[in-house]
N, C-alpha and C positions, 0 to 999 in steps of 0.2 A: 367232756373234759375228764381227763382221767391220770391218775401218776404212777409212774413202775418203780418208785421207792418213797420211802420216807426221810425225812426231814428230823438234826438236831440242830436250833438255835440255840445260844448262851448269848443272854446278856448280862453285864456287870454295872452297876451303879457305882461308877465313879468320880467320889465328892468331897475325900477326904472330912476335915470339919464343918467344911460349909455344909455339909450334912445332918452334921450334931448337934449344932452349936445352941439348938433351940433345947436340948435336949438331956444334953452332957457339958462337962465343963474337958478342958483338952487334960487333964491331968488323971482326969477319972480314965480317958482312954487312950491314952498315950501308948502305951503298948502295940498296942492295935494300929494309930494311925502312923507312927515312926516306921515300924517293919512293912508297911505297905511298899517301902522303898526294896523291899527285898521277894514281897507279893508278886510282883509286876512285872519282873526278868523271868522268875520260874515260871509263874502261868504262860510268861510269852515260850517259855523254852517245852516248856509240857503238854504245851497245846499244839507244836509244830513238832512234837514227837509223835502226835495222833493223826496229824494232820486236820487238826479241830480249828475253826475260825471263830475267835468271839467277837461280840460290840463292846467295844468301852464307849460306855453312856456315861459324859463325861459334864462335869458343871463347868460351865462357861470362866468364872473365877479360878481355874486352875489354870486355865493355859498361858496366863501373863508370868512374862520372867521376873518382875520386880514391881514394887508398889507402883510404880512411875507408869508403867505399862497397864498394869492394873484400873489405874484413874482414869488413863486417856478413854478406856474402852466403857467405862459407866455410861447406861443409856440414861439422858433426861428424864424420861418419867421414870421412876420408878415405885414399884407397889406400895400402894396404904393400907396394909392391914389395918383393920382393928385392933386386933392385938400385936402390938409392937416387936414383941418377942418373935415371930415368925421374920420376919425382916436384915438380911445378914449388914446390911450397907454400914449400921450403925457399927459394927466390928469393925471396918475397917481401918480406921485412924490407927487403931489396937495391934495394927497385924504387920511382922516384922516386912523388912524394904526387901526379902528376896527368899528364894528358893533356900537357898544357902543356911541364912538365919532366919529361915520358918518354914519348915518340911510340912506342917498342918498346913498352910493355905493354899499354896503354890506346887504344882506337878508338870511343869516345863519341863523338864526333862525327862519325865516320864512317859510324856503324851509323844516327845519326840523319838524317844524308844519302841514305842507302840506304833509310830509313824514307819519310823524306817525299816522294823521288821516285815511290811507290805503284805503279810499273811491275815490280817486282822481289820475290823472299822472302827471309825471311832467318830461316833454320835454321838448325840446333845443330852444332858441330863437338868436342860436350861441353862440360862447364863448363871442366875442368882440361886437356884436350888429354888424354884420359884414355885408355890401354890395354887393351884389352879380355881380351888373350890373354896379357900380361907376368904371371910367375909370384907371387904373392904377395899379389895384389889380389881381391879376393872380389865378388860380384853384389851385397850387401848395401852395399858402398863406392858401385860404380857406379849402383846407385839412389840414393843420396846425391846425388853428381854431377850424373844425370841432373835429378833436381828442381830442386837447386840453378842449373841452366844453364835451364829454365824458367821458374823463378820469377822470375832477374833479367831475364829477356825480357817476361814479361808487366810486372813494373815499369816498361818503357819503350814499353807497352801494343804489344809483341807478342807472336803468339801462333808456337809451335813445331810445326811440322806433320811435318816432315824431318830426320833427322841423318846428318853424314859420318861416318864413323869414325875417328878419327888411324890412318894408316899401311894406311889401307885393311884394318884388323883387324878380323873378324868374330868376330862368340861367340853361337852362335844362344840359351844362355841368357837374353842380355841384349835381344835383340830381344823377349821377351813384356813385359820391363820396361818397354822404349820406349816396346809399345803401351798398355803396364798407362796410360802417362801422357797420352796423346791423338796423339803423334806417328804417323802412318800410312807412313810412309816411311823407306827408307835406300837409301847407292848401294852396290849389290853391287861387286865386282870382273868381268874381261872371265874368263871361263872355261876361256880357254889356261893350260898349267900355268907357264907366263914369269911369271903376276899372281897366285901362287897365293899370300895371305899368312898361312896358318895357318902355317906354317914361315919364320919371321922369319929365322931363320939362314942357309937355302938362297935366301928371296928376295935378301940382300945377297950373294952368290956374287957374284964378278965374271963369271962365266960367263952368270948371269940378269942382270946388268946390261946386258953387253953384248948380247947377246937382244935384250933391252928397246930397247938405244940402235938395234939394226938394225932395230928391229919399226918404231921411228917416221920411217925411211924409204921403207921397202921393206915390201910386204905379206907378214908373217911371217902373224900372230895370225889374220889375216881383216880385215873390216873393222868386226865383234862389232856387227853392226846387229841388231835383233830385233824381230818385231810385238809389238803392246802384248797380243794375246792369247797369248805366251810368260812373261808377268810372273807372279809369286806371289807369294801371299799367304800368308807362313811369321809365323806366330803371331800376326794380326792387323796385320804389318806388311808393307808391298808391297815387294819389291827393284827396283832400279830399277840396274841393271850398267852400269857406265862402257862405254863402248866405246872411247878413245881418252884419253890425259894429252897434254895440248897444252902440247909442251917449248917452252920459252924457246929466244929467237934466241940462236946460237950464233955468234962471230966464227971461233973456228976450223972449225967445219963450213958457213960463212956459202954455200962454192957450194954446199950442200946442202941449201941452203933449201929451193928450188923442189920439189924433193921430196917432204918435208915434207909441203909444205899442199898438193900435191896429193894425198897421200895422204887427208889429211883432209877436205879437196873428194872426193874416190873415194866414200869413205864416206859423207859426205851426198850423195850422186846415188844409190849404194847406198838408202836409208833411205827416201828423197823416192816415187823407182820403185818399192819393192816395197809402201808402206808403211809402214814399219816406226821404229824409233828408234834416233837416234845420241847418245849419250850424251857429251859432252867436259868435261873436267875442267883445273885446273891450282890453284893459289895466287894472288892478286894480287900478290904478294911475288917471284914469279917475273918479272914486267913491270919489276919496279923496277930493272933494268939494261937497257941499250939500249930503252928505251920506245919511240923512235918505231920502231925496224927489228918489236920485237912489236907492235908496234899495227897499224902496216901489214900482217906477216900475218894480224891477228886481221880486220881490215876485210875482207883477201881473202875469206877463211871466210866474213863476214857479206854479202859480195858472192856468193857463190855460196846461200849462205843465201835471199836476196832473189830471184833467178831462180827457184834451184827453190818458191819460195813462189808466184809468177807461173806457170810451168808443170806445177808438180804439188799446188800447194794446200798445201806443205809450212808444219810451222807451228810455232813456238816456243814453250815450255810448261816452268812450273814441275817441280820434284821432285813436291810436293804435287798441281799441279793437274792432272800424268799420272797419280799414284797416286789423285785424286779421281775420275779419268774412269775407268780401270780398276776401282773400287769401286762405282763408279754402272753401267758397264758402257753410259758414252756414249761410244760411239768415232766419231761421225761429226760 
């Protein structure tokens, strides 16, 4: 098995508040989640000026047009945490009857944007933003979930091939469930112990924080590129490991841009050369402050994207449609 290019996937966690909610209150990031509506046209327009394909890994809770849609598709079980606070269900009584009056909960018309532009996938980030490893919560729930975040995707005649995991939680349990349902795909994490997230409690360390904030300047981690014959296939599903979180423009670290996205250009010349896949990830919702100073890095990225596509045949590819060629075992 052998490959005569390398591989960039992008995935995006998109979850609007049912993302935050345990976290943030919607006023603290209102910013952020309202321009998402303005995120999501120009990444669709910037990325089919590169000819780049992303996944929108998407919560299952976005795709209903109205509360009414919303309630039909609630699966019976739903998770027990322990702690209550992880649980969005309880929000919902809360959460305005439509897209219209409530741009936080609802992105039907956004998922429908991303649909008919046909250049793009759009996979599962769960139905509920759901935990995989939070105490209290059973396999039996999260197959609930899982269907439930299917079923309303095929209603708006899509199909689920890929899922992120909220929080970058793994539970190799529920990975036979994924495949049990047709999903071939998930994104691992990078496999420096900085990203390790079975221990939620050590990953928020400020010690692993600060790590982290160093890693995305300076080459701590590596640059986590890997050929697609290092992939596996753990219970029917393929991993498919981030290699990089592409932070948002930063004004107080703003001279430390350049850095940055040279770091993440290193990586893709890394990838392009040997072969191999760079993996980049971040939220849309992350965009929605300083748009144009991120947009402009993300263009850098898809400008070095674009060369090494010209001099090394490097090439842009779904979650699904790497984990399809790894399973078909077409790498060339």
């Amino acid at each position: 098995m052998h490959t005569k290019n390398g591989f960039l996937v992008i995935s995006l966690d998109f979850e609007l508040f049912w993302g935050l909610f345990d976290v943030k209150t919607t006023s603290d990031y209102e910013i952020n989640l309202c321009n998402v509506r303005q995120v999501i046209p120009r990444l669709l327009t910037l990325a089919d000026k590169y000819n780049i394909t992303l996944s929108f890994a998407t919560v299952g809770f976005l795709f209903a047009k109205n509360k009414e849609e919303l309630l039909a598709a609630l699966p019976n079980d739903k998770p027990t945490y322990l702690d209550e606070r992880f649980s969005p269900y309880g929000l919902i009584d809360g959460i305005g009857e439509s897209e219209t009056l409530d741009p936080f909960h609802y992105a039907h018309s956004l998922i429908e944007l991303i649909r008919e532009n046909g250049n793009h996938e759009i996979a599962s980030h769960t139905f509920s933003h759901y935990y995989v490893n939070e105490e209290g919560q059973t396999p039996h729930q999260f197959e609930a979930d899982i269907v439930a975040a299917i079923t309303i995707a095929e209603q708006k005649n899509i199909t689920i091939k890929s899922v992120v995991f909220p929080r970058n939680q793994i539970n190799e349990t529920y990975l036979k469930l994924c495949a049990k349902y047709g999903i071939i795909c998930y994104r691992g994490t990078e496999k420096h112990w900085m990203f390790d997230t079975h221990d939620t409690e050590k990953l928020d360390k400020p010690s692993h924080k600060a790590f982290r904030l160093l890693d995305a300047y300076c080459n701590v981690s590596g640059y986590n590129t890997y050929p697609i014959t290092a992939l596996k296939n753990c219970h029917g599903i393929v991993n498919i490991p981030s290699s990089k979180f592409f932070r948002p423009y930063s004004k107080t670290l703003s001279l430390l841009e350049p850095l940055r996205i040279s770091r993440i250009n290193k990586g893709l010349a890394q990838a392009a050369k040997k072969n191999e896949i760079y993996h980049i990830w971040w939220h849309p919702h992350n965009f929605g402050k300083n748009m144009d100073e991120n947009f402009k890095n993300l263009e850098d990225i898809f400008k070095q994207f674009a060369a090494l596509q010209k001099s090394h045949n490097f090439k842009s590819v779904s979650m699904s449609g790497l984990a399809e060629l790894y399973l078909a075992k077409e790498f060339e």
